[in-house]
PDB file of N, CA, C, O and CB in Angstrom:
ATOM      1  N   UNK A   1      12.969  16.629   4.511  1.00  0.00           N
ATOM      2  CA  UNK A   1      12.356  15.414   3.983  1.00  0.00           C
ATOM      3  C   UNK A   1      11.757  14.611   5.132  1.00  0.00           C
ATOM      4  O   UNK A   1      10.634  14.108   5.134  1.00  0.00           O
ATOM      5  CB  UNK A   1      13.391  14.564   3.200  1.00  0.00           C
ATOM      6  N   UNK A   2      12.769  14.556   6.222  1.00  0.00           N
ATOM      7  CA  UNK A   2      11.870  14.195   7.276  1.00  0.00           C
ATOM      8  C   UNK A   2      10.385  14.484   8.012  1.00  0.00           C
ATOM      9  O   UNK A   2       9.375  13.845   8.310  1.00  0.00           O
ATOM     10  CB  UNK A   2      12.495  14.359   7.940  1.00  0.00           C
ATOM     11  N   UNK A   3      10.861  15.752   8.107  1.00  0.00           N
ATOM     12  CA  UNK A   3       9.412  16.741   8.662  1.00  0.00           C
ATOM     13  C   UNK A   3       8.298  16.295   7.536  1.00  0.00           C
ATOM     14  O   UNK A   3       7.173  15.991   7.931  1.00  0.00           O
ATOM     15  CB  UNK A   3       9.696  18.856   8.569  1.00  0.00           C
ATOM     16  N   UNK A   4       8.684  16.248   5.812  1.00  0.00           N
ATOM     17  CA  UNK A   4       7.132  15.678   5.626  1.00  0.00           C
ATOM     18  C   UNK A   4       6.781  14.965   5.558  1.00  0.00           C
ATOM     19  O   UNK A   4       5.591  15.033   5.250  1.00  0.00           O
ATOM     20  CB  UNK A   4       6.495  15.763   5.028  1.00  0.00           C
ATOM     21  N   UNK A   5       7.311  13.678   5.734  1.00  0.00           N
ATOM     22  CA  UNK A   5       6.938  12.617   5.768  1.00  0.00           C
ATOM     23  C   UNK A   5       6.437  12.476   7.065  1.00  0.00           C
ATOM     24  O   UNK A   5       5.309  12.016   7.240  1.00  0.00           O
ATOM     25  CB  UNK A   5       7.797  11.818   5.365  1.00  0.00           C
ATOM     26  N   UNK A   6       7.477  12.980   8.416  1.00  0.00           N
ATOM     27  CA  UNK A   6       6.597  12.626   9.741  1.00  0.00           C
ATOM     28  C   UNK A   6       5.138  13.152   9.865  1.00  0.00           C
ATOM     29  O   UNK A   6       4.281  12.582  10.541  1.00  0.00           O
ATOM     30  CB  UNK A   6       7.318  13.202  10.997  1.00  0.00           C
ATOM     31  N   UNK A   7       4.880  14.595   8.960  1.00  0.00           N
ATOM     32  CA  UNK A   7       3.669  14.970   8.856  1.00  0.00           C
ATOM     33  C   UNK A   7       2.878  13.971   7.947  1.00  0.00           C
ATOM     34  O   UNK A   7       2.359  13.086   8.628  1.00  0.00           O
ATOM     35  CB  UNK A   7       3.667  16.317   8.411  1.00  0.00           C
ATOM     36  N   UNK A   8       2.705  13.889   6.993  1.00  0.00           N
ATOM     37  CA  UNK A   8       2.225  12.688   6.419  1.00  0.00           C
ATOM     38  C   UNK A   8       1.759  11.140   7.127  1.00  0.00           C
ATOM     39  O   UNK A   8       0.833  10.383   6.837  1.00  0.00           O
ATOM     40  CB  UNK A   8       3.219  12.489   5.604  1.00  0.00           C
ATOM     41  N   UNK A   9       2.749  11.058   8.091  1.00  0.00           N
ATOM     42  CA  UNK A   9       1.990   9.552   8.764  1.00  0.00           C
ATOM     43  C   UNK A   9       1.031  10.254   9.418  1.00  0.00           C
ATOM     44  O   UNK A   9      -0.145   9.990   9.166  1.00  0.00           O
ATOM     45  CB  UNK A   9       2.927   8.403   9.944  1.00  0.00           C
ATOM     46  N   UNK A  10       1.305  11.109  10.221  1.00  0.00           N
ATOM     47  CA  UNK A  10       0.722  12.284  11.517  1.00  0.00           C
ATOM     48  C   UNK A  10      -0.842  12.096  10.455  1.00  0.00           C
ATOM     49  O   UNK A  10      -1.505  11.078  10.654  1.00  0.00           O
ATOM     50  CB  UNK A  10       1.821  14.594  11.692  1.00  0.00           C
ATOM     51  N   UNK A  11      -1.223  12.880   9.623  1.00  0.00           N
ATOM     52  CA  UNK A  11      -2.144  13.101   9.107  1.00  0.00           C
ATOM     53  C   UNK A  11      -2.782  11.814   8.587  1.00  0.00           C
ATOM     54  O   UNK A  11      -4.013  11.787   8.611  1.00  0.00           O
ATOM     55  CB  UNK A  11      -1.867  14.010   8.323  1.00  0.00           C
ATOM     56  N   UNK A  12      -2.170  10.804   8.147  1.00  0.00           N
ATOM     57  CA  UNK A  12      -2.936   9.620   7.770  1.00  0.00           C
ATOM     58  C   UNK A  12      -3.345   9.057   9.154  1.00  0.00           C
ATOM     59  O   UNK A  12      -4.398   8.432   9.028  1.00  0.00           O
ATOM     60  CB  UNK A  12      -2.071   8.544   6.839  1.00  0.00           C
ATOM     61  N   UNK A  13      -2.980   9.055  10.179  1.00  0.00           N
ATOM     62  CA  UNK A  13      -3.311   8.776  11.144  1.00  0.00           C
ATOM     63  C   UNK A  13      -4.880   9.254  11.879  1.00  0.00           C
ATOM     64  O   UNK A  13      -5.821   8.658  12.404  1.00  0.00           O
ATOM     65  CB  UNK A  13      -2.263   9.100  11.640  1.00  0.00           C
ATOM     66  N   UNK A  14      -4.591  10.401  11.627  1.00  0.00           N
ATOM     67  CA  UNK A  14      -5.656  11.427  12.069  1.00  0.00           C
ATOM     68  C   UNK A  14      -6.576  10.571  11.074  1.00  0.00           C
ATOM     69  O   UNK A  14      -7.587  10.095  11.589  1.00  0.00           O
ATOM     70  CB  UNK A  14      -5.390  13.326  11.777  1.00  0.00           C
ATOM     71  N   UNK A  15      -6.318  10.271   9.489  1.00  0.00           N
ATOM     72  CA  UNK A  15      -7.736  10.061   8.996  1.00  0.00           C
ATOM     73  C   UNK A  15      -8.023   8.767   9.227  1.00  0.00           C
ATOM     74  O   UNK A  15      -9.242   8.638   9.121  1.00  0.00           O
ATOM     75  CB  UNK A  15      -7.987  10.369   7.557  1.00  0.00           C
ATOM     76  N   UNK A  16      -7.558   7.852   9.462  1.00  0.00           N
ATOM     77  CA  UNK A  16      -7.723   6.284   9.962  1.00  0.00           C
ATOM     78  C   UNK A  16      -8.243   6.364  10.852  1.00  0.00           C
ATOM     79  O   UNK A  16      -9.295   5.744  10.699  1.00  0.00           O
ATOM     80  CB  UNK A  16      -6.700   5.416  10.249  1.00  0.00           C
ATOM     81  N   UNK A  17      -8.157   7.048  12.442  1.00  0.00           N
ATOM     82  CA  UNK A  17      -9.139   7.454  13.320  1.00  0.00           C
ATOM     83  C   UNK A  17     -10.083   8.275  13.133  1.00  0.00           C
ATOM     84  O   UNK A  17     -10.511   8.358  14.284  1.00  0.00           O
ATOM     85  CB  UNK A  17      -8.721   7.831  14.166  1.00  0.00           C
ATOM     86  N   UNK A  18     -10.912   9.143  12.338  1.00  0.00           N
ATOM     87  CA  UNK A  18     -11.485  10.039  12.104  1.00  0.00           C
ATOM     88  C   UNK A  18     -12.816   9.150  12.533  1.00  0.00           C
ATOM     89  O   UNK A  18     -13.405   9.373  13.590  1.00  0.00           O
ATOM     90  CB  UNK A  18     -11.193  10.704  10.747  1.00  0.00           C
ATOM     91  N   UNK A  19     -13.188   8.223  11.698  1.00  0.00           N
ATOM     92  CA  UNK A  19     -14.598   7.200  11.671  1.00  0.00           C
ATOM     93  C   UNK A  19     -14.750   7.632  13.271  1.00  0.00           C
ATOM     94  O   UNK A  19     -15.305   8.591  13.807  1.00  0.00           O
ATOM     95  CB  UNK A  19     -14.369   5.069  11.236  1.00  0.00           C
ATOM     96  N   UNK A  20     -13.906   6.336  13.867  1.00  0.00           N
ATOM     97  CA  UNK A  20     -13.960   6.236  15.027  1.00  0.00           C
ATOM     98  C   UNK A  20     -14.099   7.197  16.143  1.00  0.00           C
ATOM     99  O   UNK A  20     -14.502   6.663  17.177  1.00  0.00           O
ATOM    100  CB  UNK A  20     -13.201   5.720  15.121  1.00  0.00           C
ATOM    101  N   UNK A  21     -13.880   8.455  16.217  1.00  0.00           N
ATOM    102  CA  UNK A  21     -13.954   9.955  16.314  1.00  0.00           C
ATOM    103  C   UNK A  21     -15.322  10.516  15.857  1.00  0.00           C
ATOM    104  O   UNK A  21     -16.009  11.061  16.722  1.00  0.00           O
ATOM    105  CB  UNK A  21     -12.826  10.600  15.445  1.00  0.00           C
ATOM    106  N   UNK A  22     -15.544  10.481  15.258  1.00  0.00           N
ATOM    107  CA  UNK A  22     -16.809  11.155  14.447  1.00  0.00           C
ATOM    108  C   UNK A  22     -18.026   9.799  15.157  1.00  0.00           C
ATOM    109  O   UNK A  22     -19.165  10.220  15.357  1.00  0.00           O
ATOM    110  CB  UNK A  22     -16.508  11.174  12.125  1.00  0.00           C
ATOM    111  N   UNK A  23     -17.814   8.567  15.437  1.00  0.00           N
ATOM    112  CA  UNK A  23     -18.874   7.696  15.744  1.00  0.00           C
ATOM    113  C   UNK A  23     -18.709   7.670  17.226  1.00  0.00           C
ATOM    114  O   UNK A  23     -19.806   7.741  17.780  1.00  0.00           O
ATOM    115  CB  UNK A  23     -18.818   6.272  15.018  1.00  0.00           C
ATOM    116  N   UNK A  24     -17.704   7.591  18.051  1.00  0.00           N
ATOM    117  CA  UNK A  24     -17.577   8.027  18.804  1.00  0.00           C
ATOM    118  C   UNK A  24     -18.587   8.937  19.725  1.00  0.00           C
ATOM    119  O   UNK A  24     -19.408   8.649  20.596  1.00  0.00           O
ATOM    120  CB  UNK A  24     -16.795   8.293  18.410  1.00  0.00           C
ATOM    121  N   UNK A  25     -18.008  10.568  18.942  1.00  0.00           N
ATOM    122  CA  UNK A  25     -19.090  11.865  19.203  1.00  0.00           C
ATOM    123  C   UNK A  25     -20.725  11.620  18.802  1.00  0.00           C
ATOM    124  O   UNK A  25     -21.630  12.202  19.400  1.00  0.00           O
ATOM    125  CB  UNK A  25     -18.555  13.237  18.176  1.00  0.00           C
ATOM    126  N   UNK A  26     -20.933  10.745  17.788  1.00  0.00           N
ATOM    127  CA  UNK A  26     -22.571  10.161  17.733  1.00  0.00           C
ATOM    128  C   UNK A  26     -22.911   9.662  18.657  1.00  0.00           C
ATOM    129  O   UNK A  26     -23.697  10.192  19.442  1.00  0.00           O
ATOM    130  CB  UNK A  26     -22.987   9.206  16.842  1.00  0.00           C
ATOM    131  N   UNK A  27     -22.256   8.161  18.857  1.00  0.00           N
ATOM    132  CA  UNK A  27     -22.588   7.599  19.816  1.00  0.00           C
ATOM    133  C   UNK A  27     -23.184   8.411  21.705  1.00  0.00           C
ATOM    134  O   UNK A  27     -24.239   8.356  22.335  1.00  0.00           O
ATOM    135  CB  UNK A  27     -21.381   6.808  19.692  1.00  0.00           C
ATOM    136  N   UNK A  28     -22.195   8.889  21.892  1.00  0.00           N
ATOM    137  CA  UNK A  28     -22.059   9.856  23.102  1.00  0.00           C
ATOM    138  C   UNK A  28     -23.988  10.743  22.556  1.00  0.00           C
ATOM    139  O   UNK A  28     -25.150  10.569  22.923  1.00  0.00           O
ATOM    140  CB  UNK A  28     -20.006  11.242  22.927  1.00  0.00           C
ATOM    141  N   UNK A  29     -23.548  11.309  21.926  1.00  0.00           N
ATOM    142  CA  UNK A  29     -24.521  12.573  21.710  1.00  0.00           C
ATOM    143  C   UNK A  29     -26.042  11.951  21.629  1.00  0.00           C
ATOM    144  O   UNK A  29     -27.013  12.583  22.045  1.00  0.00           O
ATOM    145  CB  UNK A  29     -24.114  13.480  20.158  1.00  0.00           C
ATOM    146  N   UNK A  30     -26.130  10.735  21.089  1.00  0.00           N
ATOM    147  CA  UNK A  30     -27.116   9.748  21.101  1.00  0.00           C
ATOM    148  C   UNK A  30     -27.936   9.398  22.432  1.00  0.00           C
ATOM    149  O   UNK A  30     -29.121   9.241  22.723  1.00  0.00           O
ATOM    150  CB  UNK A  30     -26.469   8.619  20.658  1.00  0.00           C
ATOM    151  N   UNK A  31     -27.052   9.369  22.904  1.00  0.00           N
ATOM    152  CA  UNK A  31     -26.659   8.508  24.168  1.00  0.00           C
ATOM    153  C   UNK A  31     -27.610   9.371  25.512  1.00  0.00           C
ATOM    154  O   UNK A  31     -28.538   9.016  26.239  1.00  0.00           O
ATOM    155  CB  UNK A  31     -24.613   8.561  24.438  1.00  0.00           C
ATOM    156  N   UNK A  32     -26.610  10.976  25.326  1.00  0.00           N
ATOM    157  CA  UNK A  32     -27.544  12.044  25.861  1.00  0.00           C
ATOM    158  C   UNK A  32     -28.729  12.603  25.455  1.00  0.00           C
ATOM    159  O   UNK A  32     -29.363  13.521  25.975  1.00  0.00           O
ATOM    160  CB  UNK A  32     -27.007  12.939  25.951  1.00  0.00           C
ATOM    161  N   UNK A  33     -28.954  11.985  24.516  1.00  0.00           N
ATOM    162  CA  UNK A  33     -30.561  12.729  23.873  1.00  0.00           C
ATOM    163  C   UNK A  33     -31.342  11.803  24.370  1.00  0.00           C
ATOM    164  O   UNK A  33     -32.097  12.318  25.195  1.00  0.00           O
ATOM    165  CB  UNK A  33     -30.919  12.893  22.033  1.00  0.00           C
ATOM    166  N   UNK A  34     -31.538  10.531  24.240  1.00  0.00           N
ATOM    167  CA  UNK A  34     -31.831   9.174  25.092  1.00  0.00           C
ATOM    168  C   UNK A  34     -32.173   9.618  26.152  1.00  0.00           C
ATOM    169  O   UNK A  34     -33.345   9.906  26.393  1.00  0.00           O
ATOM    170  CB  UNK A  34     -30.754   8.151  25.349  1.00  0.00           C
ATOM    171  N   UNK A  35     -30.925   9.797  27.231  1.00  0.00           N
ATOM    172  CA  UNK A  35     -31.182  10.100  28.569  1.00  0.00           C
ATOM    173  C   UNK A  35     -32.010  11.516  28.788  1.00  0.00           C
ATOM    174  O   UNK A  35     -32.416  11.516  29.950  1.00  0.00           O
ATOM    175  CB  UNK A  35     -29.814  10.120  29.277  1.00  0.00           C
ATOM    176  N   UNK A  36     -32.351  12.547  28.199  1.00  0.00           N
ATOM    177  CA  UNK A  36     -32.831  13.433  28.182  1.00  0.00           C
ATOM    178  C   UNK A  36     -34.197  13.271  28.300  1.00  0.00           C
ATOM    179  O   UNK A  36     -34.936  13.745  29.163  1.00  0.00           O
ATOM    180  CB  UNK A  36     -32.425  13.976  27.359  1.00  0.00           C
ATOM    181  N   UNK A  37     -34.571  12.312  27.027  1.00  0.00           N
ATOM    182  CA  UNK A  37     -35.876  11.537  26.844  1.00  0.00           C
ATOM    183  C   UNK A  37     -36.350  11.262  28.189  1.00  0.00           C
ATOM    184  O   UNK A  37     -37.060  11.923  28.947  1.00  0.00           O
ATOM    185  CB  UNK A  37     -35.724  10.172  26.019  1.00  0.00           C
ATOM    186  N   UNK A  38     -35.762  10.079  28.309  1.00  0.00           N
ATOM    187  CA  UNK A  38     -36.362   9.447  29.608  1.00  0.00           C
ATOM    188  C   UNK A  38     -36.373  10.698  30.816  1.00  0.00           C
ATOM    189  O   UNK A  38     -37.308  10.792  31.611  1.00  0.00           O
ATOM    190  CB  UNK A  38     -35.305   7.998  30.134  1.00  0.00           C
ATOM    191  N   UNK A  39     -35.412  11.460  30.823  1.00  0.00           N
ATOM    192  CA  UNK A  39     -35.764  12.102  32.168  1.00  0.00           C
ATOM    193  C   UNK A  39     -36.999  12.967  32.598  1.00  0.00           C
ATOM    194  O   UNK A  39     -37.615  13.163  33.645  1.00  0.00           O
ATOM    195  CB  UNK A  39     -34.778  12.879  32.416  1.00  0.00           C
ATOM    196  N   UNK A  40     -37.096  13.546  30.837  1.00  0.00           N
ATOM    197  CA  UNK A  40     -38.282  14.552  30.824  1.00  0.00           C
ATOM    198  C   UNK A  40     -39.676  13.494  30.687  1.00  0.00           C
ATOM    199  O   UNK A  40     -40.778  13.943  31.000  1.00  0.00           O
ATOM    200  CB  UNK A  40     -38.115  15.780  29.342  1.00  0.00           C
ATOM    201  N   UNK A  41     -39.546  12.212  30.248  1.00  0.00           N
ATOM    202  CA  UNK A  41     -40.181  11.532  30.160  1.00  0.00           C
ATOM    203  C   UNK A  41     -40.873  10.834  32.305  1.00  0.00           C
ATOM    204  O   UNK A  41     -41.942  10.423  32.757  1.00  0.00           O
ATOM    205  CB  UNK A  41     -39.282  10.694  28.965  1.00  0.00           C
ATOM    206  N   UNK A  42     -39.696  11.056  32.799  1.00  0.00           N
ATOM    207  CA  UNK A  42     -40.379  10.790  34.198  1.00  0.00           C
ATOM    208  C   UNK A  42     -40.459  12.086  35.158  1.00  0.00           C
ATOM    209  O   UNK A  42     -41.074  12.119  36.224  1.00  0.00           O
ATOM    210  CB  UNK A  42     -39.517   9.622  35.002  1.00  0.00           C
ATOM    211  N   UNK A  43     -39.965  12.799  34.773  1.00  0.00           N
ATOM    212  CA  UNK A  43     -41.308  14.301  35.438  1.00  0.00           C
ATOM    213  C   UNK A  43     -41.813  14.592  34.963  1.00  0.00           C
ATOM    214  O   UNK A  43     -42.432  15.460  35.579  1.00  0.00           O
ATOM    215  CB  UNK A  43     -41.270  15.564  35.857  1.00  0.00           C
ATOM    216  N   UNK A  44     -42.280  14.477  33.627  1.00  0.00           N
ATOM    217  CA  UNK A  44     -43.762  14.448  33.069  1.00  0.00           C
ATOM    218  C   UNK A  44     -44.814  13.544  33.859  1.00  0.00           C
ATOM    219  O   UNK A  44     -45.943  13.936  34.153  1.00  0.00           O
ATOM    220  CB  UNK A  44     -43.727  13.895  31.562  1.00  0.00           C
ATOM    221  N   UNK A  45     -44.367  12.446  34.126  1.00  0.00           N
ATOM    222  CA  UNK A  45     -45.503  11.086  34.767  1.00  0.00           C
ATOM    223  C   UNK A  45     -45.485  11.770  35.871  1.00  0.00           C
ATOM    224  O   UNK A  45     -46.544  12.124  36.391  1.00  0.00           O
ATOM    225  CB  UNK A  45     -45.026   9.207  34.974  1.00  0.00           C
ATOM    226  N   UNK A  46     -44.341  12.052  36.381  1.00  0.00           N
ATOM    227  CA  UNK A  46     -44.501  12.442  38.392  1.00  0.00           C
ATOM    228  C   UNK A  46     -45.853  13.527  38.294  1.00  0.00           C
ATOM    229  O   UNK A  46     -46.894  13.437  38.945  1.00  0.00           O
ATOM    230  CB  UNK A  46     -42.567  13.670  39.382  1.00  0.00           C
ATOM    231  N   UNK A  47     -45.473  14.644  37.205  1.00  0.00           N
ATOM    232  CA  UNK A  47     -45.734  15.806  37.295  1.00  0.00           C
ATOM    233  C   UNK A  47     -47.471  15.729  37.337  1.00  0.00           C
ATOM    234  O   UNK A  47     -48.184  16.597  37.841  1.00  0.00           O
ATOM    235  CB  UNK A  47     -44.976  16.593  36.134  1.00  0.00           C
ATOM    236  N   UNK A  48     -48.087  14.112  36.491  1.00  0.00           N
ATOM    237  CA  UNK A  48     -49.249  13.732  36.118  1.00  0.00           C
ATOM    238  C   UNK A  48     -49.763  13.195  37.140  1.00  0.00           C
ATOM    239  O   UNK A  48     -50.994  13.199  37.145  1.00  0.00           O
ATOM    240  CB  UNK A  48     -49.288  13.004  35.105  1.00  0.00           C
ATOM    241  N   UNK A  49     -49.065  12.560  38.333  1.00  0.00           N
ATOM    242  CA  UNK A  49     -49.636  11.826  39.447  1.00  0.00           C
ATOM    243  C   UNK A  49     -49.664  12.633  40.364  1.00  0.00           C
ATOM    244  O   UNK A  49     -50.316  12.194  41.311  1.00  0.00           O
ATOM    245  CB  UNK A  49     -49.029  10.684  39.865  1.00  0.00           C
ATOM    246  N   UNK A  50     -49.049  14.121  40.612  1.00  0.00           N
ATOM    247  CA  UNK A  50     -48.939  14.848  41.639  1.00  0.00           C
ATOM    248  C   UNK A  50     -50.778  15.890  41.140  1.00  0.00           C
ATOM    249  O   UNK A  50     -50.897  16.999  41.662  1.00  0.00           O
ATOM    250  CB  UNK A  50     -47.047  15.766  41.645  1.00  0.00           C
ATOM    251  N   UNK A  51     -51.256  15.689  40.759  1.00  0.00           N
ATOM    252  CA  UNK A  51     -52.815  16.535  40.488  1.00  0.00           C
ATOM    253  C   UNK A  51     -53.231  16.800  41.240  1.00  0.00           C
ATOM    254  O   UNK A  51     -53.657  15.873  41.929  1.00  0.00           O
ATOM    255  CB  UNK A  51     -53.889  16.124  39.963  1.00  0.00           C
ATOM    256  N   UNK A  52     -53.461  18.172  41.743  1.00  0.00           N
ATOM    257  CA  UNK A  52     -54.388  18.467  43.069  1.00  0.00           C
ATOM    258  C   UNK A  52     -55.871  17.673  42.853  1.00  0.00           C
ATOM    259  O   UNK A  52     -56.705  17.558  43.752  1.00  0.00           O
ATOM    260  CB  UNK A  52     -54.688  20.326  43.255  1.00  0.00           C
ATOM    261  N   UNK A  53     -56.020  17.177  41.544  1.00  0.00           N
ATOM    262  CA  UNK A  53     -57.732  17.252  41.341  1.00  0.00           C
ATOM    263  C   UNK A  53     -57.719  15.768  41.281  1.00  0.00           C
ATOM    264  O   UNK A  53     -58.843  15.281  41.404  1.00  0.00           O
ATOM    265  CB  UNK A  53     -58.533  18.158  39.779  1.00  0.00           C
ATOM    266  N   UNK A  54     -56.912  15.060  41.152  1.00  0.00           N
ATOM    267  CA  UNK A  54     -56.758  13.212  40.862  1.00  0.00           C
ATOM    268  C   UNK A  54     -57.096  12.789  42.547  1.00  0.00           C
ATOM    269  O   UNK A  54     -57.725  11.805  42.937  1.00  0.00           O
ATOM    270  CB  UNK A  54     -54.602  12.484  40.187  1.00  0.00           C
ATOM    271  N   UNK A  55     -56.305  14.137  43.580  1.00  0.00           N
ATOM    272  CA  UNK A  55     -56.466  13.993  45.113  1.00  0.00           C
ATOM    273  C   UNK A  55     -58.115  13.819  44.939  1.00  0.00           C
ATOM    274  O   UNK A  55     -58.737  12.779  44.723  1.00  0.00           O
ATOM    275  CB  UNK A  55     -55.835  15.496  46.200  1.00  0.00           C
ATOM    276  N   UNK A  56     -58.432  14.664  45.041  1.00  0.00           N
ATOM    277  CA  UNK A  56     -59.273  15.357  45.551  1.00  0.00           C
ATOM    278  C   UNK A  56     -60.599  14.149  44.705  1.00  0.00           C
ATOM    279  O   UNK A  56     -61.530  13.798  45.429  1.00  0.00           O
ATOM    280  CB  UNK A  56     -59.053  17.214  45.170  1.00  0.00           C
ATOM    281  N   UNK A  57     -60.575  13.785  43.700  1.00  0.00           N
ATOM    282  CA  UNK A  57     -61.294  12.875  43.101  1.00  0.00           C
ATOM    283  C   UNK A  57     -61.111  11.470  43.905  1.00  0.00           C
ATOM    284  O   UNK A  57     -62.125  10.853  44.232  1.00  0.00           O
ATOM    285  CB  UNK A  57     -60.885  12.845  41.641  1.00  0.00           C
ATOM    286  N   UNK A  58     -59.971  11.023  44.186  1.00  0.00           N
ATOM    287  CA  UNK A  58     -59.926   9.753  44.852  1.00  0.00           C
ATOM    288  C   UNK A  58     -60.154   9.956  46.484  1.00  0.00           C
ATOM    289  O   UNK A  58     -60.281   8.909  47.119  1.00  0.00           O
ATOM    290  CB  UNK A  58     -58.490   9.052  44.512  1.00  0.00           C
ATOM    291  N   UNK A  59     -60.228  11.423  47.355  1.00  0.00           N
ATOM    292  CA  UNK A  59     -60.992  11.353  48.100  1.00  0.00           C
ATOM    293  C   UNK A  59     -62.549  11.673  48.358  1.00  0.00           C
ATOM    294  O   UNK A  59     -63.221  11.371  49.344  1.00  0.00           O
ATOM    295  CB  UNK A  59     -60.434  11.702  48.589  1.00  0.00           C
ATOM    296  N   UNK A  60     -62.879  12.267  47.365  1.00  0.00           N
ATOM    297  CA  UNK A  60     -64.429  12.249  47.175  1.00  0.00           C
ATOM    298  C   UNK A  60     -64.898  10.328  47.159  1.00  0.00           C
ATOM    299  O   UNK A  60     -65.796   9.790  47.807  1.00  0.00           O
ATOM    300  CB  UNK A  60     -64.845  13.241  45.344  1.00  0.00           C
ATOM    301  N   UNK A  61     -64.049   9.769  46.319  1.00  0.00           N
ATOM    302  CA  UNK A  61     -64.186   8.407  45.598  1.00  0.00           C
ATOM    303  C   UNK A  61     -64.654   7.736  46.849  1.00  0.00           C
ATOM    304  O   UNK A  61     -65.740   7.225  47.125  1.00  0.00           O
ATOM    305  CB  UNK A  61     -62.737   7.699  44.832  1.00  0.00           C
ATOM    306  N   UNK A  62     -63.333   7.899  47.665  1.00  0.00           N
ATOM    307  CA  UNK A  62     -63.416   6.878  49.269  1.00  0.00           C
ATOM    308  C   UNK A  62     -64.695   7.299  50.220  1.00  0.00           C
ATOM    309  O   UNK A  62     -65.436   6.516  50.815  1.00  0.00           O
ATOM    310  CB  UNK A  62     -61.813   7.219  50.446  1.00  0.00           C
ATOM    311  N   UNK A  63     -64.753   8.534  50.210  1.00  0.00           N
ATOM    312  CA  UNK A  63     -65.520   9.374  51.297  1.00  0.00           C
ATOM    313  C   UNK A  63     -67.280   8.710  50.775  1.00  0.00           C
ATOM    314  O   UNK A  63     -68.159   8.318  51.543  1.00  0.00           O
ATOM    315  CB  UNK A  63     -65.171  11.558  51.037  1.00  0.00           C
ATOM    316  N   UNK A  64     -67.336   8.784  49.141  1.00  0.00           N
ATOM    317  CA  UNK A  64     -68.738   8.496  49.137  1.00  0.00           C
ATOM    318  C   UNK A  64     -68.842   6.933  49.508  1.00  0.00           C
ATOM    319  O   UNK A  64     -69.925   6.393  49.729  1.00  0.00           O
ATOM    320  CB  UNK A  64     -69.413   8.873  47.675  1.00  0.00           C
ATOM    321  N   UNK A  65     -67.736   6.332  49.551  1.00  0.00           N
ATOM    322  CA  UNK A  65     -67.953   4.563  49.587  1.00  0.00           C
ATOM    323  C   UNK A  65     -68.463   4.319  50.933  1.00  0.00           C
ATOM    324  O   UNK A  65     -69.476   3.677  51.209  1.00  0.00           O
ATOM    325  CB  UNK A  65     -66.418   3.531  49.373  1.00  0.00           C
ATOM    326  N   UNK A  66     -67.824   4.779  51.581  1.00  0.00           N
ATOM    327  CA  UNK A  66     -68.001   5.110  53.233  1.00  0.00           C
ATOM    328  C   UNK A  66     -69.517   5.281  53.558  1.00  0.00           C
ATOM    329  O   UNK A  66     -70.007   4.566  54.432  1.00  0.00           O
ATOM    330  CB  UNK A  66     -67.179   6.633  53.721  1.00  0.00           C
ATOM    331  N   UNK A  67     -70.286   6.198  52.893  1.00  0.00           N
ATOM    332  CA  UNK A  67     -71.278   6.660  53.679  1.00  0.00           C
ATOM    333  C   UNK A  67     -72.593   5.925  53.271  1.00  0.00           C
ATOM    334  O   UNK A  67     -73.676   6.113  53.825  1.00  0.00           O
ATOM    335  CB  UNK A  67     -71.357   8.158  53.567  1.00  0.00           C
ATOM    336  N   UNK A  68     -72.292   4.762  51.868  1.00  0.00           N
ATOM    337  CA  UNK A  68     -73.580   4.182  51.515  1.00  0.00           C
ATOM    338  C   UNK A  68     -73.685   2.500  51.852  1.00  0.00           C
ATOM    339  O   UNK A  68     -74.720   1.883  51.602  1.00  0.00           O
ATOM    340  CB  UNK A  68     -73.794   4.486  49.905  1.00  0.00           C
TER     341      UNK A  68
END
């Protein structure tokens, strides 16, 4: 009689925390998709400012300012 009842709190327990558990693991998982975002989100930009041809355009740019 003991054993089921100690199981019984045991398990109501488990479901009284469950929310909190389950929002918990959202929260978190949220959290890393977010940060994922942003990361791929700033080596994408790096990846856009590193252009061999953006060079090469802003020194044509300077070079013709120079000579007129």
């Amino acid at each position: 009689v003991y054993v089921s009842s100690l199981l019984g709190e045991r398990s109501e327990m488990v479901r009284d925390r469950l929310p909190l558990i389950v929002g918990s693991a959202l929260g978190g998982l949220a959290f890393l998709v977010i940060a994922a975002i942003a990361i791929l989100a700033i080596i994408f930009k790096s990846k856009r400012r590193e252009n061999p041809y953006t060079d090469r355009l802003q020194q044509y740019i300077s070079t013709r300012g120079k000579c007129s």
